[in-house]
N, C-alpha and C positions, 0 to 999 in steps of 0.2 A: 504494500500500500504506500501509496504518496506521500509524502512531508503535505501537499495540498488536501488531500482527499482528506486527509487527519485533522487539519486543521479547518477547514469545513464542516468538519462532525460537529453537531449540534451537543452543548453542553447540556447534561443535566443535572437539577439538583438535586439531593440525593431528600426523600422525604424526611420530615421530623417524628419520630419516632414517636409514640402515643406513652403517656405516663401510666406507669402503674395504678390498676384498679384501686389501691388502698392510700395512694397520695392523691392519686383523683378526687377520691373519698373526705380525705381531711382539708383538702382546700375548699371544698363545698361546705362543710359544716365552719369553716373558720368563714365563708362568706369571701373571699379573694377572687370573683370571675374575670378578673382582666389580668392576673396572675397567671390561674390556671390556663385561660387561651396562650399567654406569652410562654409557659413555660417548655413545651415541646418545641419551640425553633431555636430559644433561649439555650436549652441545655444542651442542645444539638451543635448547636454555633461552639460552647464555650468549650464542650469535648473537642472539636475540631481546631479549637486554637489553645487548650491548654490554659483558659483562663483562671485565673485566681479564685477562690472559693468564694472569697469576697464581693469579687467583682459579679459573679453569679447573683447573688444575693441584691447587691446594689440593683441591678440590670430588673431582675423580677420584681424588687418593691417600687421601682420607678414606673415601672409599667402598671402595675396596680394605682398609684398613685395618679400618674397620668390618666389611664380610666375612669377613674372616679373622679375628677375636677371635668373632664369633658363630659360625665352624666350629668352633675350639678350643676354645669353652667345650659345644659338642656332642658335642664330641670326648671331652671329658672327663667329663661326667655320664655315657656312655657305658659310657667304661673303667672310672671309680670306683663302678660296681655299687649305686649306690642303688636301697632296696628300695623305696620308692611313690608318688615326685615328691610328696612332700607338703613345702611352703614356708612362706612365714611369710603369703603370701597367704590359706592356708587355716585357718594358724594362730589360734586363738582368746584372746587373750592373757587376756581377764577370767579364763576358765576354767580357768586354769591355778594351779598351787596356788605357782609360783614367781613369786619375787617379781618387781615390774615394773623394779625396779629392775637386779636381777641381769639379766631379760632382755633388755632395754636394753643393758645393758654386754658381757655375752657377744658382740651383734650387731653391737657395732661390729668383731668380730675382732680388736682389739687383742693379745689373750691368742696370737693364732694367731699373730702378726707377732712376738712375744715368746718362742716355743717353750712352752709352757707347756700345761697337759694340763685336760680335764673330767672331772670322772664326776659321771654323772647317775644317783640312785637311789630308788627308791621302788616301791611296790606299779604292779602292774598294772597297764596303760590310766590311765596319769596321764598319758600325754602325753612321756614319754621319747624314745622313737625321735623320733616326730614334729617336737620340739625342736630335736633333734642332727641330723635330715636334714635340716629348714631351715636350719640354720647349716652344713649344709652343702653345701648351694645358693650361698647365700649367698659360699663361700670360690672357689667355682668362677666365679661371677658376678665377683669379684675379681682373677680370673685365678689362682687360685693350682689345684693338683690336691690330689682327693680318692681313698683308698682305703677303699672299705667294707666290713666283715667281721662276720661271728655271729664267737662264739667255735668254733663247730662248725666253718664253713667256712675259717678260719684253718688251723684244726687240719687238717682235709684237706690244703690247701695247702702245709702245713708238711710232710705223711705224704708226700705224691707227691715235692714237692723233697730228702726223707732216700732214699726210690728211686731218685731217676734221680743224686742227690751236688749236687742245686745250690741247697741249703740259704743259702749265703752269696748267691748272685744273687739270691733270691727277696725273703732281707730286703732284701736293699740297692733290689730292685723297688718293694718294697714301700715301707719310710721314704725314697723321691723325692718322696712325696706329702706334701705342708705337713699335712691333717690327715689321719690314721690313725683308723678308728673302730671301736671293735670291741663289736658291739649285742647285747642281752641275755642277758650274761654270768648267767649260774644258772639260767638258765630249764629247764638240762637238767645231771643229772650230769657233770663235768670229771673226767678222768684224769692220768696222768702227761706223755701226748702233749699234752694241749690247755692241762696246765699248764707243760711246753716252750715253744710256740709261743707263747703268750702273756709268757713272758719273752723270748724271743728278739727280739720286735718292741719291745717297750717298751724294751729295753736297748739295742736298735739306736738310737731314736730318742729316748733319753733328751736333754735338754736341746738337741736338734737339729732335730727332729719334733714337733708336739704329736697327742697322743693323747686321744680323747674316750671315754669308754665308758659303757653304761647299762648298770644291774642293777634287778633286785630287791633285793638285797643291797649294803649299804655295804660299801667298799671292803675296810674291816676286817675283811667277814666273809670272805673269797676261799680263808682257809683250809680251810672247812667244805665246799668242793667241790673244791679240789685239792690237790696235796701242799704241806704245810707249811713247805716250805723254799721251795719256788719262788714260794708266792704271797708268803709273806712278800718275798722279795727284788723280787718285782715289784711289791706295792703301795709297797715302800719309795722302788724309782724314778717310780713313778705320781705319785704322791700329793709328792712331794719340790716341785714349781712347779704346783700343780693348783687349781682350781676345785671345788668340791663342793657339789652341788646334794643338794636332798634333796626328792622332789615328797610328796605325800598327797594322801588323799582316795580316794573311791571309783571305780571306773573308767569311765573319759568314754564308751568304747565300752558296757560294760553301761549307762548312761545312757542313751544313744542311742536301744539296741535297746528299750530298755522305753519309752522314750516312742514308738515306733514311727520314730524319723525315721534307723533304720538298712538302711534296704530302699528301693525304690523300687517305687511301687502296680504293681498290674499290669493296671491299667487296669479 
């Protein structure tokens, strides 16, 4: 046979050998499943290079480890209800009317690690949500939890916990979570109830919790859609360690669709 023909032979690799029935056995009752998957390539690998016993050991708890930070951060975009997986991946930072600076600094989460609060406000499709649910990937990627809210769906959540009397568990459910976000505040008449519920969370989580929220409306205007005693006391704690963004510009979705690149052809 050829030095060619040889070297054109297709490599194989040799299978990973199945663990014994009775280790199989105790990594299940110790609860390790991303151990027990790693472990048949793992010890196949470290026979094969003579690794240190150590390093064996290191290799397999790192793997379990790594499994379980990527189940609990599934775990958790999950339960904290974001509305569109949209990231800083898809994020367009030129087009954005905030500064690169600010956005920059927002991302490092620092302000989150600080208790300390956003609100993001401006017209229409400037990219608000978008922002604030990348940064809030971002907080979960970091290990920390998120809860996400309209101000409508708050306000339900608030109506159903004054029915059943467990108004006090539902805050305290709710500020466990490092950021609280509560998403396009005016975009719909507020009442007494939704101007309730949004005091109730920001005062639970006053300098304890940070809280993000987008409007149309600056913060200062919160009066002109609920009562004036509750919003005032709510922007007063908002607004007391906050951030204040303010976007412009016309809206990136009306953009979009008018240059046609908001659809996909249909062949």
């Amino acid at each position: 046979m050829t030095a060619t023909a040889t070297s054109r032979r297709p490599r194989t690799t040799p299978t990973a050998p199945e663990l014994p029935a009775e280790l199989l056995a105790v990594l299940k009752r110790m609860r390790l499943p991303y151990l027990r998957d790693a472990a048949p390539e793992v010890l196949a690998t470290a026979r094969a290079q003579r690794w240190d016993p150590a390093e064996v050991l290191r290799v397999l708890i790192t793997e379990e480890i790594r499994g379980r930070d990527d189940a609990t951060r599934r775990m958790r975009r999950k339960a904290a209800g974001l509305p569109a997986g949209k990231t800083f991946e898809s994020w367009r930072e030129p087009d954005s009317s905030i500064p690169p600076g600010t956005q920059s600094g927002l991302a490092t989460l620092e302000w989150v690690g600080r208790a300390e609060n956003l609100a993001v406000a401006g017209p229409s499709g400037t990219g608000k949500t978008h922002f604030v649910e990348a940064l809030a990937h971002k907080v979960i990627d970091a290990g920390m939890r998120v809860s996400w809210f309209t101000l409508e769906t708050l306000t339900a959540a608030m109506g159903r916990a004054t029915v059943d009397g467990s108004v006090a568990k539902t805050v305290a459910r709710i500020t466990r979570a490092e950021l609280i976000v509560i998403d396009d505040i005016g975009m719909l008449p507020a009442g007494q109830a939704a101007g309730e519920a949004f005091y109730r969370v920001v005062d639970a989580a006053y300098e304890r919790r940070s809280i993000a929220v987008t409007s149309n409306l600056h913060p200062s205007g919160f009066d002109t859609i609920m009562p004036k005693t509750l919003a005032t006391a709510t922007v007063d704690r908002l607004l007391h360690h906050a951030h204040v963004v303010l976007t412009e510009g016309t809206s990136l979705r009306l953009s979009e669709a008018t240059a046609g690149r908001g659809v996909v052809p249909l062949g």
